[in-house]
C-alpha positions in Angstrom: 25.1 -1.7 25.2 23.7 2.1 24.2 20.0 2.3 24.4 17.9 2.3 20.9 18.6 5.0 18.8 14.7 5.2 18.9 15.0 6.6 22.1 17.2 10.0 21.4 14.8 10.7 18.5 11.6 10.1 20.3 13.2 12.7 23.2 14.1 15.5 20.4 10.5 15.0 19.2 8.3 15.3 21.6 10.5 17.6 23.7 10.7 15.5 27.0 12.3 17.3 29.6 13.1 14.5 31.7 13.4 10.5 29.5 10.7 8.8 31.8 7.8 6.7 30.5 6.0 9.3 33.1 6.7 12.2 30.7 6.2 10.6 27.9 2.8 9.5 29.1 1.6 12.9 29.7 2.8 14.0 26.1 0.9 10.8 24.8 -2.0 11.5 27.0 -2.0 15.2 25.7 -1.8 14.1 22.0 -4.4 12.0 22.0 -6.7 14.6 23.5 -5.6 17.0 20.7 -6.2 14.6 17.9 -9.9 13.4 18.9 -10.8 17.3 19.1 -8.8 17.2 15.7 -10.2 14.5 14.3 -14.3 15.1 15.6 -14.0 18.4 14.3 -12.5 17.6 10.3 -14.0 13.9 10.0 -17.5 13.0 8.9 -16.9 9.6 10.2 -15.4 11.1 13.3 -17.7 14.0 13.7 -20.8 11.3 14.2 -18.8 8.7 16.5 -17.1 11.1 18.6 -20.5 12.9 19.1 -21.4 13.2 22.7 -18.1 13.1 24.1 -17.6 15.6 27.6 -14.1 16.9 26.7 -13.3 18.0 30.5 -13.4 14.3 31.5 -11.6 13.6 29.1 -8.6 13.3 30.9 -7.4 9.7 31.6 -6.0 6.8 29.4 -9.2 5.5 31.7 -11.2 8.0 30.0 -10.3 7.4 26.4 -10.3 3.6 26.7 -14.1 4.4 26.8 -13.9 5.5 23.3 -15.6 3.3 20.6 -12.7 1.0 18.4 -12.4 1.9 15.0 -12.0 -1.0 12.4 -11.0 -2.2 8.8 -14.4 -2.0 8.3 -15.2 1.1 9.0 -12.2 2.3 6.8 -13.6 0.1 3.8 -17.5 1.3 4.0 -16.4 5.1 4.6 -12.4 6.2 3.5 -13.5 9.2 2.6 -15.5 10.0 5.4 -12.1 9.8 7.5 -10.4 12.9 5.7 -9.5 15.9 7.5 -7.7 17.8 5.1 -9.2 19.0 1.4 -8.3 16.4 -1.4 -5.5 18.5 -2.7 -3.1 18.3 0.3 -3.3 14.5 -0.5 -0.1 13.3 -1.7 -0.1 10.0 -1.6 -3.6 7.5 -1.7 -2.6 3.7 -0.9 -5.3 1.0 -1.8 -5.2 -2.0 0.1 -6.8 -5.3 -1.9 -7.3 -8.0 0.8 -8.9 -10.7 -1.2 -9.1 -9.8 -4.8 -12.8 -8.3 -4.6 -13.6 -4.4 -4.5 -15.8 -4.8 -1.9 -12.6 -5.3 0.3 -10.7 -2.5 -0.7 -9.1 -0.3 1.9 -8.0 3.5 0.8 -5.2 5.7 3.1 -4.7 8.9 2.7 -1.6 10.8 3.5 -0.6 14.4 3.4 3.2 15.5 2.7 3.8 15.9 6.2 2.4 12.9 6.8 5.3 10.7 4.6 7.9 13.1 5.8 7.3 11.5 9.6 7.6 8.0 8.4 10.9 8.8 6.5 11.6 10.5 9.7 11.1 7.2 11.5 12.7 4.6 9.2 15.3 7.0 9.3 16.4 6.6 13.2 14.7 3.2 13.1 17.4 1.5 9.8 20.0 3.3 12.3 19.1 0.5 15.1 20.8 -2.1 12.4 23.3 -0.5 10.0 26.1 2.3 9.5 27.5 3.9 7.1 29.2 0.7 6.3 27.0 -1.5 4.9 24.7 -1.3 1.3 21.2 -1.9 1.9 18.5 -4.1 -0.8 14.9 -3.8 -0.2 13.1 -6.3 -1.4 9.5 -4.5 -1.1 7.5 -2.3 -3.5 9.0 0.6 -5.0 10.2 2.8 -6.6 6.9 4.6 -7.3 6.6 7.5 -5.5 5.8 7.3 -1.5 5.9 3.4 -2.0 7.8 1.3 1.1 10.9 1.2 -1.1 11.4 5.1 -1.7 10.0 6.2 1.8 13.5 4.1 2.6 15.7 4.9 0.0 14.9 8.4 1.6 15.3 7.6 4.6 18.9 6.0 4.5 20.2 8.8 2.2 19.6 11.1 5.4 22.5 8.9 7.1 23.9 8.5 4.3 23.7 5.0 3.7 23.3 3.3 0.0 20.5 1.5 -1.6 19.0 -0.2 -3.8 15.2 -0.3 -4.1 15.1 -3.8 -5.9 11.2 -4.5 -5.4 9.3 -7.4 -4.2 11.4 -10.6 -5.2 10.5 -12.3 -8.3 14.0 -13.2 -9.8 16.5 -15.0 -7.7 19.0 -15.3 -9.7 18.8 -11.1 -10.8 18.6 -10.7 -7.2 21.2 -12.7 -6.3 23.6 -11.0 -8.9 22.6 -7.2 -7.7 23.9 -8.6 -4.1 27.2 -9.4 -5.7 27.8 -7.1 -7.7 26.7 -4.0 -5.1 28.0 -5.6 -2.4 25.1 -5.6 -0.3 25.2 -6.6 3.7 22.2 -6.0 4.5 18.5 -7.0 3.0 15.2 -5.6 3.9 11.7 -7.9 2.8 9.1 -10.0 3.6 10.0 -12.9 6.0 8.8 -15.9 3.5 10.8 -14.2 0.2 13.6 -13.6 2.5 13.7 -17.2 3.3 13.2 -18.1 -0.1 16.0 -16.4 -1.2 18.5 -18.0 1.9 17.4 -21.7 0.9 17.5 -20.9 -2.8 21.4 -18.9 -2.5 22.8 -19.8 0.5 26.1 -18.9 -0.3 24.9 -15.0 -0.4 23.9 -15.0 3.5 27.9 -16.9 3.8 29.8 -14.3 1.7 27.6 -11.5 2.2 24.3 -10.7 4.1 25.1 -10.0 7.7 22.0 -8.4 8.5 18.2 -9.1 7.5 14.9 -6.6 8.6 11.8 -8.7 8.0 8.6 -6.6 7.7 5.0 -6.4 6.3 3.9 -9.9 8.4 4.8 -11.9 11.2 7.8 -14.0 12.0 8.2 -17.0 12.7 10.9 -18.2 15.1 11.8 -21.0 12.8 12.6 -18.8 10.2 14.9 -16.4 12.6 16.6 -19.5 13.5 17.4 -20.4 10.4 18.1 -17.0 8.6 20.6 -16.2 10.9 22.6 -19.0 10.4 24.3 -20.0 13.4 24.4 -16.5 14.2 27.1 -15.2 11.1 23.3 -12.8 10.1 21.4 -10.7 13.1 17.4 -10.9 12.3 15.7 -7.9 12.8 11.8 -7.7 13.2 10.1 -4.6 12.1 6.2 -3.9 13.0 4.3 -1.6 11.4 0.9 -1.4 8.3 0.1 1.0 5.8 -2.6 2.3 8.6 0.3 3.1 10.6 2.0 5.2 8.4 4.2 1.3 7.8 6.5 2.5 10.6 5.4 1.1 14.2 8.7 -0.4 15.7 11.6 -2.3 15.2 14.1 -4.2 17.3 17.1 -3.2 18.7 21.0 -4.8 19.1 19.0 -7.2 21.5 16.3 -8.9 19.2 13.9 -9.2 22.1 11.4 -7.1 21.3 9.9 -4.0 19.0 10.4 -0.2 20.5 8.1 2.0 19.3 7.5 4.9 17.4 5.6 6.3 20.4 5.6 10.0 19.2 3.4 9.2 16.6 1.4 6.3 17.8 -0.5 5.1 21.1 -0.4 1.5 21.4 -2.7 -0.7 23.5 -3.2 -4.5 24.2 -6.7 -5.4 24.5 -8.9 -8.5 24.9 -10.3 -9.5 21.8 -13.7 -10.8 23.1 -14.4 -7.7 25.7 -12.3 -4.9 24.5 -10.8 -4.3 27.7 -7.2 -2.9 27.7 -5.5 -6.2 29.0 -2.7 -5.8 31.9 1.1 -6.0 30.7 2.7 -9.4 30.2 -1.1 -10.7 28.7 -1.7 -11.2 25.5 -4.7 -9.5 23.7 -4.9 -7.5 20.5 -3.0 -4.5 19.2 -4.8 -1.2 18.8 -3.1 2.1 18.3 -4.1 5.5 18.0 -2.5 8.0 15.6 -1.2 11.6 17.5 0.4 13.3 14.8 -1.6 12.6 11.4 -3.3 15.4 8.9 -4.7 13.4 6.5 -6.7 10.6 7.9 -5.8 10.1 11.9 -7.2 6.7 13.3 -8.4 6.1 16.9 -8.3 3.2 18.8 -8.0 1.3 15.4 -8.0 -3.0 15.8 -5.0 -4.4 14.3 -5.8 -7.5 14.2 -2.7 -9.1 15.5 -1.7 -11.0 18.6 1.0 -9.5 21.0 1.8 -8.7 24.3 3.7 -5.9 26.5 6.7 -6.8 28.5 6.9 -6.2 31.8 11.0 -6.3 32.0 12.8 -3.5 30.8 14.7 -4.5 27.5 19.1 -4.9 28.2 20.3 -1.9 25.9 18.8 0.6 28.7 16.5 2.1 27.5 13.1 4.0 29.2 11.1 2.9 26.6 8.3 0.0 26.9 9.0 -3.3 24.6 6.5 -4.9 22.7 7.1 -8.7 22.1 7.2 -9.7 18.7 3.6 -10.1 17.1 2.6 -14.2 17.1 0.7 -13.8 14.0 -3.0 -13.1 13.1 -6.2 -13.7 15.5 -8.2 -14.9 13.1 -5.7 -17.5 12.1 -6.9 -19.8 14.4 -8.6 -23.1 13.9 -10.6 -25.5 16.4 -10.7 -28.9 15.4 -11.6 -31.8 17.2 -11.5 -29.7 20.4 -7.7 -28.2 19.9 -7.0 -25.2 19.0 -4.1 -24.3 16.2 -2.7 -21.5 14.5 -0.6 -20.6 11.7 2.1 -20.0 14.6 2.0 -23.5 15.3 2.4 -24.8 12.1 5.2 -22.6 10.9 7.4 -23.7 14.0 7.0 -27.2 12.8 7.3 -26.9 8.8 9.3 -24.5 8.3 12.3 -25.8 11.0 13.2 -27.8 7.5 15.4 -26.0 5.1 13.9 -28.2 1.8 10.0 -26.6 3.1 10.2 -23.3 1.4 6.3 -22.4 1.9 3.4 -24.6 2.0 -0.3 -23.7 2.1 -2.9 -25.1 4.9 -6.8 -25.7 4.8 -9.2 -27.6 6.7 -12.3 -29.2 4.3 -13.5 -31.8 6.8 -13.9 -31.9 11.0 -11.3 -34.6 11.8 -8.6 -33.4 9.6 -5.7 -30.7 8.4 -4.5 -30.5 4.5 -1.4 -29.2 3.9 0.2 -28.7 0.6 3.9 -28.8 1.1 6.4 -26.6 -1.4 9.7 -27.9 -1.6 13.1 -27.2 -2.4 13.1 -28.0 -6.1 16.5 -29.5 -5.4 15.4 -31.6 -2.8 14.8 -35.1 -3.1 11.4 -36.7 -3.2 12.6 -40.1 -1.8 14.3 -38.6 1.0 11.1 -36.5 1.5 8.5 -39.2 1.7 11.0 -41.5 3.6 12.4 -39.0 6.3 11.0 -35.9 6.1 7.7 -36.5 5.4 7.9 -38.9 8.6 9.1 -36.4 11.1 6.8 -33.9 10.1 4.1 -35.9 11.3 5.8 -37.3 14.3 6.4 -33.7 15.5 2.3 -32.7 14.6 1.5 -35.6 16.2 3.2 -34.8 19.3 1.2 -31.8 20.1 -2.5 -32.3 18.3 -4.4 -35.2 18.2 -6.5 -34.6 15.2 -5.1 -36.4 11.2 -3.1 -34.3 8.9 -2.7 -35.0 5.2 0.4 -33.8 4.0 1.2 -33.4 0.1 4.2 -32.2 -1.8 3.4 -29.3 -3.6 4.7 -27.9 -6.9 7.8 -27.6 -7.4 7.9 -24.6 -9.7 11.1 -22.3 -8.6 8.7 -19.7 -9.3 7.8 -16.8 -6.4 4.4 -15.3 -5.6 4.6 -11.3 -6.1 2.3 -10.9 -3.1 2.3 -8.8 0.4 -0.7 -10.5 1.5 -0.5 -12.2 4.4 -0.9 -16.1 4.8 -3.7 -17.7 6.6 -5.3 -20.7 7.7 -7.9 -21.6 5.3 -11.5 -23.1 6.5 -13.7 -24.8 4.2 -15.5 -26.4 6.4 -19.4 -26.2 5.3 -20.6 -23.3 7.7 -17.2 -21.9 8.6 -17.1 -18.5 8.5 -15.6 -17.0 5.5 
């Protein structure tokens, strides 16, 4: 098995004389010392909490672990504080609405050069699942300028691969019919509309989808399980946010594992409570650094998202390090009645069943778990309450103590246009919002 193509491209790159984690360590190391200078010296934001910093000590991953995190936060109180470039080398400004209020709004800024690195990634990264042979659909924003979708339309055209920028799903049967009538092999989306569309046209992922690239959220195994359908489809995780430029990593052939786009970014695993960079093989929080950006580098920025290092070196040979596939949100945890849950959890268990197509969870009281089932609209609601329903609770059962109502949801065929990310809902008086 040849190593990632990630691997040749992050050599050319960063000019790595010899292909060692060693050398690429010292390039890293001497990136991140250029962009702090960079960044204290253009930022407002950066000028004040960089302040103080002894440069000439500065020169250790010990050393810059002592360096103060940067959040979402501090991106929604002072976006314009993080520029390092004059407004009109921006080309691109993406505004990132969390929860439908302004106060939550989240502006990134990138520069020209700034886009032309991402296409530069997707463009190695697609290469890690399809050829020349196969039509791509993305099923993600676009085609506005700089959007997901035309970053890689861009991208593939470089290898000279076709596609179709089709946009977030909202018609499955005009989806469907682009699929047929393109002949597309190979679908790029959000895990939940990908699934969606599998359980909704089945007979596209038998006739004609042999590859899938989830992005833009977690994924849950279940869902990998049954997307690649006995194995006829390989399932392809992609990591990456807006704040990362969207490109952080993507699996290889052996779909154990993100490598990452580690001439651009420096990734860390820390603990969430102390901040401490964790060792590998623990499980913490991802935080990555920006080494190449003009417009608006980040530093030590919390992603919010659980994940771990590998300590075994991935099968297709490569020198890079492997990150395991992110396990969701931190914050999408809930304690009740002295267990712990997350959305993790839950996803394993409802969405193992092909007539679950999503469902929304929320906790109102102490002793007990709501969750609003949506359903196959095919699907029938006696065999639902009499079987389903049943083994649902006999699998929840099996790991938490605690009740769980379960309702059947609507069973409206229609889709939620949406890139936000599901949670775990508490409305529990008190609970933190």
């Amino acid at each position: 098995m040849k190593p990632t193509p990630l691997e040749s491209w992050i050599i050319e790159r960063t000019r790595l004389e010899t292909p060692s984690q060693e050398a690429l360590k010292a390039y890293q190391l001497d990136r991140l010392k250029a962009t702090l200078q960079y960044a204290q010296s253009r930022s407002r934001f950066y000028h004040e909490r960089l302040k103080g910093i002894d440069w000439d000590t500065m020169d250790s991953f010990k050393a810059f672990e002592t360096v103060a995190f940067t959040t979402p936060e501090d991106i929604r109180h002072n976006a314009y504080d993080f520029l390092c470039v004059p407004t009109h080398e921006i080309e691109r400004i993406v505004t990132l609405n969390t929860s439908g209020t302004t106060g939550d709004e989240k502006r990134l800024f990138f520069t020209h050069e700034d886009l032309e690195t991402t296409i530069d990634f997707f463009h190695y990264g697609m290469r890690c699942l399809v050829d020349e042979n196969d039509k791509v659909m993305v099923l993600l924003p676009g085609p506005s300028f700089a959007s997901i979708g035309d970053l890689l339309k861009k991208a593939l055209q470089r290898s000279r691969i076709e596609c179709i920028v089709h946009g977030i799903l909202d018609d499955v049967e005009a989806a469907a019919a682009c699929i047929f009538q393109n002949g597309i092999t190979c679908i790029v989306g959000i895990p939940m509309q990908v699934a969606y569309l599998s359980r909704m046209k089945p007979e596209l992922f038998d006739t004609h989808i042999k590859k899938v690239l989830l992005s833009t959220d977690y994924v849950a195994d279940a869902l990998v399980k049954s997307l690649s359908r006995n194995g006829t489809c390989q399932v392809f995780n992609h990591y990456g946010m807006t704040e990362m430029g969207y490109g952080g990593g993507v699996e290889c052939d052996c779909l154990s594992g993100y490598h990452l786009r580690e001439n651009d970014l420096y990734f860390e695993i820390v603990d969430p409570i102390t901040g401490k960079v964790v060792e590998d093989g623990t499980y913490g929080e991802v935080v990555f650094t920006t080494l190449n950006r003009q417009a608006m580098p980040l530093i030590r920025y919390k992603t919010g998202d659980k994940a771990r290092f590998l300590e075994e070196p991935c099968a297709c040979g490569t020198f890079l390090r492997r990150m395991e596939k992110v396990r969701g949100r931190i914050e999408n945890t809930l304690s009740l009645e002295g267990q712990e849950i997350t959305l993790r959890d839950l996803d394993e268990i409802f969405l193992a069943y092909e007539s679950v197509i999503d469902y929304r969870v929320a906790c109102y009281d102490p002793k007990r778990l709501h969750v609003n089932l949506v359903l196959d609209k095919n699907s029938d609601t006696k065999a639902f309450q009499n079987t389903i329903e049943k083994h649902l609770r006999m699998r929840f059962q099996s790991k938490f103590d605690f009740e769980i109502e379960i309702e059947e949801d609507d069973r409206s065929s229609k889709i939620t246009r949406s890139m936000i990310k599901r949670k775990i809902h508490d409305c529990r008086q008190g609970a933190k919002r």
